[in-house]
GUPA-494966 format. One record per atom (N, C-alpha, C): chain; x, y, z; atom name. Coordinates in nm, 4 decimals, padded with zeros to 6 digits. Example, Ala and Ser with C-alpha at 12.3 -4.5 7.8 and 13.67 -1.06 7.14 Angstrom:
<nodes>
<node ch="A" c1="01.3190" c2="-00.5690" c3="00.7800" at="N"/>
<node ch="A" c1="01.2300" c2="-00.4500" c3="00.7800" at="CA"/>
<node ch="A" c1="01.3200" c2="-00.3300" c3="00.7800" at="C"/>
<node ch="A" c1="01.2850" c2="-00.2250" c3="00.7080" at="N"/>
<node ch="A" c1="01.3670" c2="-00.1060" c3="00.7140" at="CA"/>
<node ch="A" c1="01.2900" c2="00.0030" c3="00.7870" at="C"/>
</nodes>
This chain:
<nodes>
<node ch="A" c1="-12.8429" c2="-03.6134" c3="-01.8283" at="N"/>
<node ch="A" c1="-12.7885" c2="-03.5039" c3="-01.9058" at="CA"/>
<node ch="A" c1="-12.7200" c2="-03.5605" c3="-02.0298" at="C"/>
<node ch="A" c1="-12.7486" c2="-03.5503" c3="-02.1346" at="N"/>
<node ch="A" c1="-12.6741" c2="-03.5453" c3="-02.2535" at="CA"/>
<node ch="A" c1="-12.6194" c2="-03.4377" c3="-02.3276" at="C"/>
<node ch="A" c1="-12.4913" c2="-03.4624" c3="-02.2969" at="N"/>
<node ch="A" c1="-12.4083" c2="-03.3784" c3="-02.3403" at="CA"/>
<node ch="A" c1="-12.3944" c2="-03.3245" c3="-02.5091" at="C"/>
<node ch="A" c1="-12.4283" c2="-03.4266" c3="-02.5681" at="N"/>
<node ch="A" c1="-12.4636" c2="-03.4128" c3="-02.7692" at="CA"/>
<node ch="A" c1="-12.5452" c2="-03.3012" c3="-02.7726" at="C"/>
<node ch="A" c1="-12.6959" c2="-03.3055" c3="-02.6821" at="N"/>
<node ch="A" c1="-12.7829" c2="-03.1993" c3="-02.6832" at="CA"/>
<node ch="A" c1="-12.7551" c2="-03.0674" c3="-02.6353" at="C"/>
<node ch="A" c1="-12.6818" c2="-03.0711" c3="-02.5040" at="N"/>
<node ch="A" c1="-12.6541" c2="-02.9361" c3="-02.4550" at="CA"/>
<node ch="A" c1="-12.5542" c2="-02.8766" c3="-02.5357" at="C"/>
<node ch="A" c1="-12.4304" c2="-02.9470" c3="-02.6173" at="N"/>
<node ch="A" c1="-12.4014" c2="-02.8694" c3="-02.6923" at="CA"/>
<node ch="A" c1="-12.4254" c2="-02.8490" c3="-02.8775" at="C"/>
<node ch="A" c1="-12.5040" c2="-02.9416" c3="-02.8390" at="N"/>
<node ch="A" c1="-12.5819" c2="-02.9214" c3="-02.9856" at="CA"/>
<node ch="A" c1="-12.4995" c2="-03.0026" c3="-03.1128" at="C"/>
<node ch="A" c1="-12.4143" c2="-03.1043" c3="-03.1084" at="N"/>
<node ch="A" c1="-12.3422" c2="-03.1423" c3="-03.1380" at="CA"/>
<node ch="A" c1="-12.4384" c2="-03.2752" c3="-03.2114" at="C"/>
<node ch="A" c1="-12.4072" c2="-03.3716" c3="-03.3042" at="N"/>
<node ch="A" c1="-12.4496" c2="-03.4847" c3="-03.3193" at="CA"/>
<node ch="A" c1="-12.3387" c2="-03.6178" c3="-03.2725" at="C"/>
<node ch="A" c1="-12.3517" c2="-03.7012" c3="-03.2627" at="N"/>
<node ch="A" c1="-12.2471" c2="-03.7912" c3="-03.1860" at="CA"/>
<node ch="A" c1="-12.1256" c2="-03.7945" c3="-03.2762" at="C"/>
<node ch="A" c1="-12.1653" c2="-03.8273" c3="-03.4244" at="N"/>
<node ch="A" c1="-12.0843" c2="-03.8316" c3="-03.5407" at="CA"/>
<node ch="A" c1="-11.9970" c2="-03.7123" c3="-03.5528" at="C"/>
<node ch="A" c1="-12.0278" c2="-03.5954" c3="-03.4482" at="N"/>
<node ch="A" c1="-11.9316" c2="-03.4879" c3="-03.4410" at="CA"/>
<node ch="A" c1="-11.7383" c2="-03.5171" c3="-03.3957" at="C"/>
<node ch="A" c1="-11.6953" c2="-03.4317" c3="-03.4882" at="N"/>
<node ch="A" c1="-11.5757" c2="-03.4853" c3="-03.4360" at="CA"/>
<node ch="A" c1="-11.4792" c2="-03.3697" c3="-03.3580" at="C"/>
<node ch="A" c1="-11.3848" c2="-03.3914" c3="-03.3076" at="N"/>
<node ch="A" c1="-11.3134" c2="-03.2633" c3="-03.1857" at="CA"/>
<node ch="A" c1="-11.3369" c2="-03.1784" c3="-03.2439" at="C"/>
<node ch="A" c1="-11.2767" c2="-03.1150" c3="-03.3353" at="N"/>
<node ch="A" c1="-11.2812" c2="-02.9580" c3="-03.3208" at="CA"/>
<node ch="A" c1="-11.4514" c2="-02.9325" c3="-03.3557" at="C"/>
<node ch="A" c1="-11.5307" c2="-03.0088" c3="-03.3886" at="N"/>
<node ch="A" c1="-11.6962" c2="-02.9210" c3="-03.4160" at="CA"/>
<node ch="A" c1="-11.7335" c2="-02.9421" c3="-03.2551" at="C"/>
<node ch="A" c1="-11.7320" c2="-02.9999" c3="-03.2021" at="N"/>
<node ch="A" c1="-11.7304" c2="-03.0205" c3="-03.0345" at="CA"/>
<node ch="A" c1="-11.6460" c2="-02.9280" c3="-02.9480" at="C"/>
<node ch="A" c1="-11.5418" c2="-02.8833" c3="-02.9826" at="N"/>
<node ch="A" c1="-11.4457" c2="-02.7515" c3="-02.9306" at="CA"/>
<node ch="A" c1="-11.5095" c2="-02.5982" c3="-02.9943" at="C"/>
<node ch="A" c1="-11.5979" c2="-02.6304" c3="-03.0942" at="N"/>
<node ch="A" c1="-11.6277" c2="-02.5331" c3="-03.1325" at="CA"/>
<node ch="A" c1="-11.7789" c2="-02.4695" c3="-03.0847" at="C"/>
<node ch="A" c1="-11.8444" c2="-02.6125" c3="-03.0436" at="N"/>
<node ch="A" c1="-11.9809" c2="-02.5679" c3="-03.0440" at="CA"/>
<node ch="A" c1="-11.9546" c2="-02.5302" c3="-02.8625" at="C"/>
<node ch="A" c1="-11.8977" c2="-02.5940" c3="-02.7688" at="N"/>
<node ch="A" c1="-11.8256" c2="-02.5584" c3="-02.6532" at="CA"/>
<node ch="A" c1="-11.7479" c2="-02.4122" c3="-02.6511" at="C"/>
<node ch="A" c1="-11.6837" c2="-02.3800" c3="-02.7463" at="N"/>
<node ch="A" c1="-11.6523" c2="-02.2241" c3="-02.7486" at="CA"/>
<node ch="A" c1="-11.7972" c2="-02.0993" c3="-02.7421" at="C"/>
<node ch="A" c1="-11.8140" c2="-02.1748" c3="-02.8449" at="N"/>
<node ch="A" c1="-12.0010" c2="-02.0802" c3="-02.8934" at="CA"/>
<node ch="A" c1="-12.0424" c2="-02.0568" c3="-02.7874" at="C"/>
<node ch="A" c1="-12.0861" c2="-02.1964" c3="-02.7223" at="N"/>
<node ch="A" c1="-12.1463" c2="-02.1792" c3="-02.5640" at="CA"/>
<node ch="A" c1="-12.1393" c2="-02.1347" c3="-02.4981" at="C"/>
<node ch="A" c1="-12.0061" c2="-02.1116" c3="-02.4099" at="N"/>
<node ch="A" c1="-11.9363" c2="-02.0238" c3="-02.3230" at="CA"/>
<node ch="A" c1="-11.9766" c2="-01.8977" c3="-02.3499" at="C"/>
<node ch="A" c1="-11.9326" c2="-01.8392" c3="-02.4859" at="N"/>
<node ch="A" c1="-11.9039" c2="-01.7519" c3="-02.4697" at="CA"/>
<node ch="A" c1="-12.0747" c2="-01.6505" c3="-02.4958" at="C"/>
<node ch="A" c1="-12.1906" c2="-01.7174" c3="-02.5266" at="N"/>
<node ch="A" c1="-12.3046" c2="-01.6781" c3="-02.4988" at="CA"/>
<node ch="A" c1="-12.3852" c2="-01.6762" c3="-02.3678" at="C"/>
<node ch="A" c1="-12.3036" c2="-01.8414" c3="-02.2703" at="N"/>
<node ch="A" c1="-12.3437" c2="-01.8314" c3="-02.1412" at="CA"/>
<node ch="A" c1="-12.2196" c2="-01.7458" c3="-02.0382" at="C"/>
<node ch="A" c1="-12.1953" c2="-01.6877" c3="-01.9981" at="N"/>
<node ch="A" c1="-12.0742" c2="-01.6291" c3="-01.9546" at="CA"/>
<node ch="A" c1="-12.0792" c2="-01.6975" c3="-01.7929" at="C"/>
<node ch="A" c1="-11.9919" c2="-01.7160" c3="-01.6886" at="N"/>
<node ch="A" c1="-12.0325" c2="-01.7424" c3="-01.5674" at="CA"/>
<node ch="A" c1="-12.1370" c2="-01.6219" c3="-01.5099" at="C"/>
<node ch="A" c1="-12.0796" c2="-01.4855" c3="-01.5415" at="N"/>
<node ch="A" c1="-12.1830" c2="-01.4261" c3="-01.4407" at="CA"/>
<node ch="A" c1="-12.3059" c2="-01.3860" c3="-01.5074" at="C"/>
<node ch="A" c1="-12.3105" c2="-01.3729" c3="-01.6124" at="N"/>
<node ch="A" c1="-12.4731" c2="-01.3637" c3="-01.6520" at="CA"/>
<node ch="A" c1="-12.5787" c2="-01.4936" c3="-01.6484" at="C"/>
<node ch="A" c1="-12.5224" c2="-01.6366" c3="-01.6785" at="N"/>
<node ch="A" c1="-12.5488" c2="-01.7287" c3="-01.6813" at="CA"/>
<node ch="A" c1="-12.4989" c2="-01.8824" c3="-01.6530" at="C"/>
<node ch="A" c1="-12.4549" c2="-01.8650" c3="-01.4742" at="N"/>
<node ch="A" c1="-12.3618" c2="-01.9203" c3="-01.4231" at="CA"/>
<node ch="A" c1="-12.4443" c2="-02.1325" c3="-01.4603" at="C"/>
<node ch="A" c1="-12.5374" c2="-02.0967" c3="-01.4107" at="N"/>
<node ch="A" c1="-12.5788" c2="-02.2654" c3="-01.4107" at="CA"/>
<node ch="A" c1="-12.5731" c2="-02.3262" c3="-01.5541" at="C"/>
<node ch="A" c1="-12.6053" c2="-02.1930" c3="-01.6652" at="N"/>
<node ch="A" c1="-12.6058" c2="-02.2750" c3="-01.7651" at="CA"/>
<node ch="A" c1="-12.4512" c2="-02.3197" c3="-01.8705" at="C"/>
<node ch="A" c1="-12.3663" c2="-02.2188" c3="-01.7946" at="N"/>
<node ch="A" c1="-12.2191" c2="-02.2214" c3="-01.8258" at="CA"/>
<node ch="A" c1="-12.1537" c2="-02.3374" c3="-01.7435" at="C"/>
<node ch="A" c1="-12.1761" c2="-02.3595" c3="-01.6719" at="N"/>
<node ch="A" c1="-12.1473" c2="-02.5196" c3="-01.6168" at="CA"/>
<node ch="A" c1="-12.1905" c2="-02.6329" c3="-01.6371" at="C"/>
<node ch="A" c1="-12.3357" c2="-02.6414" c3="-01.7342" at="N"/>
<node ch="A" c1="-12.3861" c2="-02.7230" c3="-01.8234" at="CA"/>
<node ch="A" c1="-12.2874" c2="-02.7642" c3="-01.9203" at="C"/>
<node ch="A" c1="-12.2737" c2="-02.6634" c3="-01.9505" at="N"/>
<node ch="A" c1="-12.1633" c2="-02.6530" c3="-02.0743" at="CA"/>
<node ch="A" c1="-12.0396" c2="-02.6878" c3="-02.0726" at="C"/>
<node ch="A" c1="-12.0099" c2="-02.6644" c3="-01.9985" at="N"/>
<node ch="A" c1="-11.8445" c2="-02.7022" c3="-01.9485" at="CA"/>
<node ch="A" c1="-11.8688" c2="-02.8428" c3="-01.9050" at="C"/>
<node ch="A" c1="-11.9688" c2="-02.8943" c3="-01.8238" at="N"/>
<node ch="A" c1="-11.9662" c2="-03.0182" c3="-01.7585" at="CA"/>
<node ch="A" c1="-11.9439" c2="-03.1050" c3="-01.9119" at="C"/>
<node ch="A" c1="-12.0911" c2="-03.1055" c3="-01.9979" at="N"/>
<node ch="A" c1="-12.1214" c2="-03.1515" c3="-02.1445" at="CA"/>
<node ch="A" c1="-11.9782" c2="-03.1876" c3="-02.2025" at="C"/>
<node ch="A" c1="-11.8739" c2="-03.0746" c3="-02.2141" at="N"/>
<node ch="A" c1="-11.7671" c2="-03.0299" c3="-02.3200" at="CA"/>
<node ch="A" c1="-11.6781" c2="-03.1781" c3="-02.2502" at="C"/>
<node ch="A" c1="-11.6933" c2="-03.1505" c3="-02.1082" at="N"/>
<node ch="A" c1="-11.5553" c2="-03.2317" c3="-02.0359" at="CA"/>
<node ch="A" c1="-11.6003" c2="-03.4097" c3="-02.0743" at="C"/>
<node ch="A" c1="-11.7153" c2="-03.3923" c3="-02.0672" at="N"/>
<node ch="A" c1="-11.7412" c2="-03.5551" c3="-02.1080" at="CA"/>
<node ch="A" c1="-11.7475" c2="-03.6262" c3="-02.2382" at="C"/>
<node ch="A" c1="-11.7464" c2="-03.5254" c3="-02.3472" at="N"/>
<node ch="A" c1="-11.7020" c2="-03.5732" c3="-02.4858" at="CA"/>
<node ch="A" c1="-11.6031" c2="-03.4532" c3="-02.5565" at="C"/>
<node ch="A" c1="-11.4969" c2="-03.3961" c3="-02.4698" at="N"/>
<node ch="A" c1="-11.3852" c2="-03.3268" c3="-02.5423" at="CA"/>
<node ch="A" c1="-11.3148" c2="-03.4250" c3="-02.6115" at="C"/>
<node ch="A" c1="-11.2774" c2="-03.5500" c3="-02.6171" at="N"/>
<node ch="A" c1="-11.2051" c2="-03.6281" c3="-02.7249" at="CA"/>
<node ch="A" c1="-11.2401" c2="-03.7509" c3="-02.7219" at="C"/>
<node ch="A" c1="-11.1933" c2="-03.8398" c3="-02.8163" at="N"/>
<node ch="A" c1="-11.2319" c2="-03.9627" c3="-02.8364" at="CA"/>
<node ch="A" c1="-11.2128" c2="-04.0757" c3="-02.7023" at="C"/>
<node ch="A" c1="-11.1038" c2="-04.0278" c3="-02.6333" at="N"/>
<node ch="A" c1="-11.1458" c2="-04.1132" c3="-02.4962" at="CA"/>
<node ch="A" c1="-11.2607" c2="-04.0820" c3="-02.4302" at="C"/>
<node ch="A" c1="-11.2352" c2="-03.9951" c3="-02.4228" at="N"/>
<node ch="A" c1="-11.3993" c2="-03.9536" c3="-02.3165" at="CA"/>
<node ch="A" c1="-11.5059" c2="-03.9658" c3="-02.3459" at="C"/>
<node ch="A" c1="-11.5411" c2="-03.9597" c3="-02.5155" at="N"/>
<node ch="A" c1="-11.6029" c2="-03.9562" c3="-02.5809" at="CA"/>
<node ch="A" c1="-11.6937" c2="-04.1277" c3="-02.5540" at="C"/>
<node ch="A" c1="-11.5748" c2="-04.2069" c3="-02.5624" at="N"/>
<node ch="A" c1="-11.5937" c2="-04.3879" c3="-02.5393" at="CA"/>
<node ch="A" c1="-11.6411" c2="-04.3948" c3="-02.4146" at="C"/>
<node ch="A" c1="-11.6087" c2="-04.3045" c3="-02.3064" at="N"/>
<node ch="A" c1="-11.5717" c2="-04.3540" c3="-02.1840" at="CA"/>
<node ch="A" c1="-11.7641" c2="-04.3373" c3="-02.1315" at="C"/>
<node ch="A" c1="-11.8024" c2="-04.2042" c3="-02.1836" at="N"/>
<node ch="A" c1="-11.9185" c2="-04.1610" c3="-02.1434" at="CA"/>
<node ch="A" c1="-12.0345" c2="-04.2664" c3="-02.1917" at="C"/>
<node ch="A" c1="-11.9961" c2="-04.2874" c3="-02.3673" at="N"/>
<node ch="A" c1="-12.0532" c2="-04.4393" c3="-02.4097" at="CA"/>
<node ch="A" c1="-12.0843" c2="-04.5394" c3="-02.3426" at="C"/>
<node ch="A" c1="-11.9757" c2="-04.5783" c3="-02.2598" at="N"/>
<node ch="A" c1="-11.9694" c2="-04.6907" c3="-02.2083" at="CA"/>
<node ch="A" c1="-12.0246" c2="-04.7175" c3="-02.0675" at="C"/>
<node ch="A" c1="-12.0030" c2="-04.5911" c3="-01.9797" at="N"/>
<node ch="A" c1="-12.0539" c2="-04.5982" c3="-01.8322" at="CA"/>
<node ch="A" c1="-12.1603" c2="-04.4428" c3="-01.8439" at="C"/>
<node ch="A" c1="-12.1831" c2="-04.3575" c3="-01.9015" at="N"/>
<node ch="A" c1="-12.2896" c2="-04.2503" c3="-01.8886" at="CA"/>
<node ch="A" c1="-12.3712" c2="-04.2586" c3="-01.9653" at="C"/>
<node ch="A" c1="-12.4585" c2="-04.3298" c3="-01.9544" at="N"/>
<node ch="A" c1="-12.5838" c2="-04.3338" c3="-02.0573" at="CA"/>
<node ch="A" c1="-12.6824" c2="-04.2438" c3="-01.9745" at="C"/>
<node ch="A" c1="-12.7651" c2="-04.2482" c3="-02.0495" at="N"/>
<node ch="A" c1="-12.8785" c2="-04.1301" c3="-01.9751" at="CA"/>
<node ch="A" c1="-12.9796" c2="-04.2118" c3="-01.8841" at="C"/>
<node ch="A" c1="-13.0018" c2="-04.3214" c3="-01.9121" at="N"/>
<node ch="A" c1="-13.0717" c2="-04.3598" c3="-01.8050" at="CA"/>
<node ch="A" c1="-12.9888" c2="-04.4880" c3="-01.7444" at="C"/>
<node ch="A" c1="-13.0519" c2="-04.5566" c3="-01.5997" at="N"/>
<node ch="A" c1="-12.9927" c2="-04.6256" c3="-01.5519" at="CA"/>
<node ch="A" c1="-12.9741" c2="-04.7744" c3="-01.5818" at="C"/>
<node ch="A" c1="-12.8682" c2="-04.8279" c3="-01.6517" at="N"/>
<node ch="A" c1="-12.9204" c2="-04.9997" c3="-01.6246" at="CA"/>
<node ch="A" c1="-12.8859" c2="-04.9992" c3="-01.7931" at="C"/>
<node ch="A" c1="-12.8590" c2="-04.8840" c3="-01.9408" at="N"/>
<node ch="A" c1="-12.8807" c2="-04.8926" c3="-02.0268" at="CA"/>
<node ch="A" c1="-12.7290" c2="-04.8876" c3="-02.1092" at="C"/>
<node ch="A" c1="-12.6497" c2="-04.8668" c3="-02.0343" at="N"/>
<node ch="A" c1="-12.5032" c2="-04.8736" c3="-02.0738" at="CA"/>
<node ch="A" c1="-12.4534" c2="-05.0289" c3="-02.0946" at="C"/>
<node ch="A" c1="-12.3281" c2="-05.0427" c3="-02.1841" at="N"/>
<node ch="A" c1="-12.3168" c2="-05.1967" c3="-02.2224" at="CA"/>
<node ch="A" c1="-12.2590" c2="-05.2259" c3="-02.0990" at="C"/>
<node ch="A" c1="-12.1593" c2="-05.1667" c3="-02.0323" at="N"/>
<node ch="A" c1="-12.1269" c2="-05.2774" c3="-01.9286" at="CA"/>
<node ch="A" c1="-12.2846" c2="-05.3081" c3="-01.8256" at="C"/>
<node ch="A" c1="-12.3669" c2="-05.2210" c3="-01.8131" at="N"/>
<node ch="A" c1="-12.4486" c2="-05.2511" c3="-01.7476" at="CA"/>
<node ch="A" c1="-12.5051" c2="-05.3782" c3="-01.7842" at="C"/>
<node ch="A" c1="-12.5504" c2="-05.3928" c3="-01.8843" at="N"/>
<node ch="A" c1="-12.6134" c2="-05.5158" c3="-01.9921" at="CA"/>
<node ch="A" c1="-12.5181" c2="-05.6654" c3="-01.9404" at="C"/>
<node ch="A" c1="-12.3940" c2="-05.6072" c3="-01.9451" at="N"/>
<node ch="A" c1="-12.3487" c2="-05.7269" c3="-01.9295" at="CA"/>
<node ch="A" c1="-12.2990" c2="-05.7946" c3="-01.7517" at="C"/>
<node ch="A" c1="-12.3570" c2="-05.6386" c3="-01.7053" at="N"/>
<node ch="A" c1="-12.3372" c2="-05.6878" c3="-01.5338" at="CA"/>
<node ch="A" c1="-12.4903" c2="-05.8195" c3="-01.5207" at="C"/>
<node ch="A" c1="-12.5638" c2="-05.7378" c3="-01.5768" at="N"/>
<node ch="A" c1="-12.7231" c2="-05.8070" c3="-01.5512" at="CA"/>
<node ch="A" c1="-12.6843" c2="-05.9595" c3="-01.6190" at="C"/>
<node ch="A" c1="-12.6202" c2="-05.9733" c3="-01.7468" at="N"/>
<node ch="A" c1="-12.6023" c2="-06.1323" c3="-01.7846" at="CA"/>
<node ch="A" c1="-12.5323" c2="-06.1739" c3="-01.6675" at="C"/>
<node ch="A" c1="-12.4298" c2="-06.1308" c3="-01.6417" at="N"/>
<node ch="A" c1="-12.3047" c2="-06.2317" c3="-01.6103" at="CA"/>
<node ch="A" c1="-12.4211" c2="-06.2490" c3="-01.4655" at="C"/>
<node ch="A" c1="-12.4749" c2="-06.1865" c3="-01.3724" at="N"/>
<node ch="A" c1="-12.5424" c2="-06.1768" c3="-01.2591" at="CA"/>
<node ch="A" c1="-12.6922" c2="-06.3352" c3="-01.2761" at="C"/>
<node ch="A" c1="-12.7115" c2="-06.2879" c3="-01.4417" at="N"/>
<node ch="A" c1="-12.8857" c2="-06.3893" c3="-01.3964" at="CA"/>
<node ch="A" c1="-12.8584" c2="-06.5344" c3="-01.5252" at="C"/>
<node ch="A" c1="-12.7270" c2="-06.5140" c3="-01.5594" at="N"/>
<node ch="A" c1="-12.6594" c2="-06.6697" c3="-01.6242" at="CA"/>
<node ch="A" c1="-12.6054" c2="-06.7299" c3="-01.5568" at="C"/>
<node ch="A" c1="-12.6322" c2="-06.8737" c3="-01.5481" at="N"/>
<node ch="A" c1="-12.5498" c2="-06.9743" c3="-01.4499" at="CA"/>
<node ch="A" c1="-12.4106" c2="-06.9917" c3="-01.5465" at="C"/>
<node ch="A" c1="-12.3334" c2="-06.9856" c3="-01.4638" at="N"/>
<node ch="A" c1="-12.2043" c2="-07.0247" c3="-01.5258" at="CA"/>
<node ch="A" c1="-12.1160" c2="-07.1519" c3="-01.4926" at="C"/>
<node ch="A" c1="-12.0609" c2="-07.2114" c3="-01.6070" at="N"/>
<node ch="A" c1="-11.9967" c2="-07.3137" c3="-01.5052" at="CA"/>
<node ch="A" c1="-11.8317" c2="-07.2835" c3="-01.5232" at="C"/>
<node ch="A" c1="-11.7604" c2="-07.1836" c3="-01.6203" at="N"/>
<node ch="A" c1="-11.6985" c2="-07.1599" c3="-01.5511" at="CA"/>
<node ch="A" c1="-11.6380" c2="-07.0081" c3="-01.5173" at="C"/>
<node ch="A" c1="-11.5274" c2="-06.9728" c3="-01.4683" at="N"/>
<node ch="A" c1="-11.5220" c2="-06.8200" c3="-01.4919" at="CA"/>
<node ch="A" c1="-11.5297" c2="-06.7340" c3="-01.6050" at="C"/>
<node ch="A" c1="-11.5884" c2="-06.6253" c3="-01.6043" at="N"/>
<node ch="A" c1="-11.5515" c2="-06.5297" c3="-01.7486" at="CA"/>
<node ch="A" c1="-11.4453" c2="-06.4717" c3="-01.7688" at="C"/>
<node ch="A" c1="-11.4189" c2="-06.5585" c3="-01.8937" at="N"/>
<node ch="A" c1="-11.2539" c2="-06.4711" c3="-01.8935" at="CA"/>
<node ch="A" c1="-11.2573" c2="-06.3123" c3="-01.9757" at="C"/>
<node ch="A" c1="-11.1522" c2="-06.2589" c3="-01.9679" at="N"/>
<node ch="A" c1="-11.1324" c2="-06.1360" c3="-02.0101" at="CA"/>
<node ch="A" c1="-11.1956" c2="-06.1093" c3="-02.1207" at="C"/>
<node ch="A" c1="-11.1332" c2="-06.2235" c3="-02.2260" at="N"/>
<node ch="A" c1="-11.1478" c2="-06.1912" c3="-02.3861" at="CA"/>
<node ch="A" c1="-11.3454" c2="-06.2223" c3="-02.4195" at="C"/>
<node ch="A" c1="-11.3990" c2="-06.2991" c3="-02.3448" at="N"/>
<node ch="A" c1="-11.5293" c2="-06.3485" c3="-02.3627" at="CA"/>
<node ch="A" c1="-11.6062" c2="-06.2065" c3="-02.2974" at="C"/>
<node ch="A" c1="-11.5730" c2="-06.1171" c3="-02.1973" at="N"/>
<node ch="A" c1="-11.5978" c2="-05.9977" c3="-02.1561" at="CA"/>
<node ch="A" c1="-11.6322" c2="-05.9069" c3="-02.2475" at="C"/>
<node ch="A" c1="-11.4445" c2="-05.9158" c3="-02.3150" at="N"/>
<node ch="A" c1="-11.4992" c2="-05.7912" c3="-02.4267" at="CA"/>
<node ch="A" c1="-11.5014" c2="-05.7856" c3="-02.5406" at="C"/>
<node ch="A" c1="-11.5460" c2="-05.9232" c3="-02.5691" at="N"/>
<node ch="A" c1="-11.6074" c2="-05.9225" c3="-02.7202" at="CA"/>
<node ch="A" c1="-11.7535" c2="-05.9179" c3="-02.6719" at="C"/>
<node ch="A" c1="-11.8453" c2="-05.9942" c3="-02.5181" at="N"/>
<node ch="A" c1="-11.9803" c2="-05.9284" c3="-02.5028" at="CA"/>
<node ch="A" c1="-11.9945" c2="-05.7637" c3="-02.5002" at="C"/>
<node ch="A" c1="-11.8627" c2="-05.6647" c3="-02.4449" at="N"/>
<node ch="A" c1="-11.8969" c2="-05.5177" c3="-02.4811" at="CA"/>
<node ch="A" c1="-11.9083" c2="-05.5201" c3="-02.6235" at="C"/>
<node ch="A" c1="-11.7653" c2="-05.5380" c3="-02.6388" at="N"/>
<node ch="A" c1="-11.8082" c2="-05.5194" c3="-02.8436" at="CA"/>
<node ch="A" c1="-11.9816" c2="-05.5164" c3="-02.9174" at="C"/>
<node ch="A" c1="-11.9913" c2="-05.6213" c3="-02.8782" at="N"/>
<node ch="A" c1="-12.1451" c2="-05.7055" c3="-02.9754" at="CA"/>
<node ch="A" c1="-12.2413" c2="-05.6367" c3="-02.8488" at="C"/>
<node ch="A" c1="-12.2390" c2="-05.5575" c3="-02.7280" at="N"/>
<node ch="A" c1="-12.3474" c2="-05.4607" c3="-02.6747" at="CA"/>
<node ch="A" c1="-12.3514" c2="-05.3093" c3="-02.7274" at="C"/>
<node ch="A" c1="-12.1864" c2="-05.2733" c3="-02.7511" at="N"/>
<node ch="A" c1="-12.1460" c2="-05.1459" c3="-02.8052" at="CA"/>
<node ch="A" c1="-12.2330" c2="-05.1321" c3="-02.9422" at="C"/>
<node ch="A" c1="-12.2639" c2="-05.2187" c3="-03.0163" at="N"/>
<node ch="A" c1="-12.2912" c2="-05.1872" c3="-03.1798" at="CA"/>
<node ch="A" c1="-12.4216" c2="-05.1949" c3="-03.1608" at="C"/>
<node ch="A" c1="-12.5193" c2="-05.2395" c3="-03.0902" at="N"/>
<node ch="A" c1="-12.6489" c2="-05.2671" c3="-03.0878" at="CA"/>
<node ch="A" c1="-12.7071" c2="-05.1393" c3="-03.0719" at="C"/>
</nodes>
């Protein structure tokens, strides 16, 4: 499910065009005329209502499986031999430089 599409939003959208296109929605899907697709909507809204969530969905809800950066970097750290531990900061400068790609 991508939430950009169901509410019609582009990613570059910022809160209030995302509060707005989430208002629109609702109020064309209502629960009782159009209960499944009003919970689309609401689900969509809750996962990019602001810039945290917005990151958060980035980061662990991608649409398919295995394609999110921490995923990317579970699969390195998993099929690189290491010799020694990964520290924090080497972590998340690999999100950083997966985030921009």
């Amino acid at each position: 499910m991508n939430p950009y599409l169901i509410l019609g939003v582009t990613r570059e959208a910022d809160d209030a065009l995302i509060r707005r296109a989430y208002l629109d929605g609702v109020r064309a899907a209502t629960p009782e005329g159009h209960p499944v697709r009003f919970q689309e909507i609401s689900t969509a809204y809750e996962k990019i209502k602001d810039e945290r969530s917005r990151h958060r969905h980035e980061l662990f809800d991608c649409e398919s499986a295995g394609d999110s950066p921490l995923d990317a970097f579970l699969r390195h750290a998993r099929t690189q031999a290491r010799r020694a531990p990964l520290g924090f900061d080497a972590m998340k400068e690999f999100l950083r430089a997966s985030s921009k790609s």
